[in-house]
C-alpha positions in Angstrom: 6.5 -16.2 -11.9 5.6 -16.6 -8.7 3.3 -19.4 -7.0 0.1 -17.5 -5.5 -1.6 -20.1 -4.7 -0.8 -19.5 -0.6 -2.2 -15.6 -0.8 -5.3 -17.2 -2.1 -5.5 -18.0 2.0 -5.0 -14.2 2.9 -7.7 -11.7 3.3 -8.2 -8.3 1.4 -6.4 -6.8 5.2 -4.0 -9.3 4.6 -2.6 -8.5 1.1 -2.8 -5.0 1.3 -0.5 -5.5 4.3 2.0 -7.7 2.4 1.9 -4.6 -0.5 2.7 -2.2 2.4 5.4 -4.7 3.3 6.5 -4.9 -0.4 6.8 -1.1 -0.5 9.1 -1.2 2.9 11.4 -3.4 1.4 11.8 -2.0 -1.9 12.6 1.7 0.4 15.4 -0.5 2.2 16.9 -2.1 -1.0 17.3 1.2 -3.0 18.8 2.9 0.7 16.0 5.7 1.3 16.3 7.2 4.7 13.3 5.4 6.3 12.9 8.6 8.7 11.4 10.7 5.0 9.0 7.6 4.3 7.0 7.8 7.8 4.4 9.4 7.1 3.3 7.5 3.8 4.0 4.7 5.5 1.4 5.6 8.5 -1.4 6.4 6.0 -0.8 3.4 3.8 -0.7 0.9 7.1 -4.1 2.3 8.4 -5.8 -0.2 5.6 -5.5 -2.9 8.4 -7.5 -1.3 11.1 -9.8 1.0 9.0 -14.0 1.1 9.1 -14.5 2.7 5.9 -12.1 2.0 2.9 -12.8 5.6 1.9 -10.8 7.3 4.4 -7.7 5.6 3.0 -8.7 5.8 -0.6 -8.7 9.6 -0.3 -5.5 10.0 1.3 -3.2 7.4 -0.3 -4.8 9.2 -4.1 -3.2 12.1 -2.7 0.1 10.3 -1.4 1.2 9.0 -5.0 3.9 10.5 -6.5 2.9 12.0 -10.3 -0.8 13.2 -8.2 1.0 15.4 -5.7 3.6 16.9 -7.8 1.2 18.0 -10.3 0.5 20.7 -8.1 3.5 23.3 -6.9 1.5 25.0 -4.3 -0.7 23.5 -1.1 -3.2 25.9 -2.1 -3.4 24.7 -6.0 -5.4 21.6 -4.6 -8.3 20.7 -2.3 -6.1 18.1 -0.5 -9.2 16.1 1.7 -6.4 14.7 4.2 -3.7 15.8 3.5 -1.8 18.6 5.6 0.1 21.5 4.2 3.2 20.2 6.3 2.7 17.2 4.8 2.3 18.1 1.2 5.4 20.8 1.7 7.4 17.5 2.9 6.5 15.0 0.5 6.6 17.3 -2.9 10.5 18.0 -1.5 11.0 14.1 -0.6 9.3 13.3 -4.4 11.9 15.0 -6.2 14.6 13.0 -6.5 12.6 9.6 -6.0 12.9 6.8 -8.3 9.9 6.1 -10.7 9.5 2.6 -9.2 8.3 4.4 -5.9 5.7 5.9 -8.0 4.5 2.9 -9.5 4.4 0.8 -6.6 2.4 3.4 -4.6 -0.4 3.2 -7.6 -0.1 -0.5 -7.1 -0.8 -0.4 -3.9 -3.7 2.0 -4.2 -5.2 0.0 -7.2 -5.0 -3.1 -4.6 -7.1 -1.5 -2.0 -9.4 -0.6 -4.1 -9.8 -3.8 -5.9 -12.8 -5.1 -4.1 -14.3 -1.3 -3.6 -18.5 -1.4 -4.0 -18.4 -5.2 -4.6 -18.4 -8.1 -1.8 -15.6 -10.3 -1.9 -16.8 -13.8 -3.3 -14.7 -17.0 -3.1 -10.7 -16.2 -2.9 -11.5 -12.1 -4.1 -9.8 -12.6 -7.6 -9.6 -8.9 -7.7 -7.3 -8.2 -5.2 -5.2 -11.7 -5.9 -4.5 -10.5 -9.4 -3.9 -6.3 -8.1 -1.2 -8.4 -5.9 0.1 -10.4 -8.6 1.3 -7.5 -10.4 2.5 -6.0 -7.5 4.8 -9.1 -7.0 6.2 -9.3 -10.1 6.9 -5.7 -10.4 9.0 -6.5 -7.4 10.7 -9.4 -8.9 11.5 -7.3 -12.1 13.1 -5.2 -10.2 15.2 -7.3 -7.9 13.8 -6.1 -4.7 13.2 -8.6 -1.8 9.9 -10.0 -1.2 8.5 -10.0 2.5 7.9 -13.7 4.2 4.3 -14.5 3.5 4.2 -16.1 7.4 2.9 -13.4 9.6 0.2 -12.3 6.4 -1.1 -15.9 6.8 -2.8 -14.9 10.4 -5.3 -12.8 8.5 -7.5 -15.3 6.9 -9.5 -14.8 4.0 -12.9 -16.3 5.8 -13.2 -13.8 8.2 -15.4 -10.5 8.1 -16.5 -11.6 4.5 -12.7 -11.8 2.6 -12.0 -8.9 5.2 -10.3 -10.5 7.5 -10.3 -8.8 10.9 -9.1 -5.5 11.7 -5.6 -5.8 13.0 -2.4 -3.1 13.4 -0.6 -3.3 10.2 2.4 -1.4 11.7 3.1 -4.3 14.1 4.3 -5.6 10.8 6.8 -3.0 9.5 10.5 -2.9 9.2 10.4 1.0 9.2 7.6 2.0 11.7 
């Protein structure tokens, strides 16, 4: 069990971020080729310097593993962001992926949308508890957890449990 009482500091920006972060380090520990992961890594990092939460709700649906490899074809789907290059790349990188990837991706994607259509009131319980699962899925699995430190600049009383806009990727290991 972890202690989550710091994170209760953190804004929504903020612990999406440190689930991006998660994600990075589980890649490392089970020796991926970080070169493959790029471009999930760009969509899932644009949480931190997005308008509309939308944008990245549409394409990190379509980034997570058992979603795209229900189709075979490009052409099967209506992929909304999405490329063809993309979707060629990623169904050939999903094959041989541990399930792990797959479930931390959906964590990821039920974190940022914890707090969709709803203000964030007090320390946004929502997202505290999306992250808490995230966590200890991590710990389960013996992967490394990130340093909470630089997460801690993106408070959780500014922009309304926000917390500004900032560039996530300044953050990753891989990017």
């Amino acid at each position: 069990m972890i202690n989550m009482e710091p994170f209760r500091q953190i804004s929504f920006r903020g612990r999406v971020a440190y689930g991006v972060s998660c994600f990075e380090n589980a890649l490392i520990a089970l020796n991926y080729d970080s070169n493959d992961w790029k471009i999930v890594l760009n969509y899932l990092w644009e949480f931190t310097s997005i308008q509309y939460l939308d944008n990245w709700n549409d394409v990190v649906v379509e980034l997570i593993p058992e979603n795209l490899l229900e189709f075979k074809t490009y052409e099967e789907e209506e992929f909304e962001r999405l490329s063809r290059d993309e979707f060629t790349t990623l169904y050939k990188l999903y094959q041989s992926v541990e399930d792990s990837i797959n479930v931390l991706l959906r964590y990821i994607y039920n974190l940022g949308i914890s707090h969709v259509y709803t203000i964030i009131e007090e320390y946004g319980e929502g997202s505290l508890l999306s992250l808490e699962v995230l966590i200890n899925f991590m710990i389960e699995n013996k992967f490394p957890l990130p340093n909470i430190e630089p997460f801690l600049k993106s408070s959780i009383v500014e922009n309304r449990g926000w917390g500004n806009k900032f560039i996530g990727t300044e953050l990753s290991k891989i990017l």
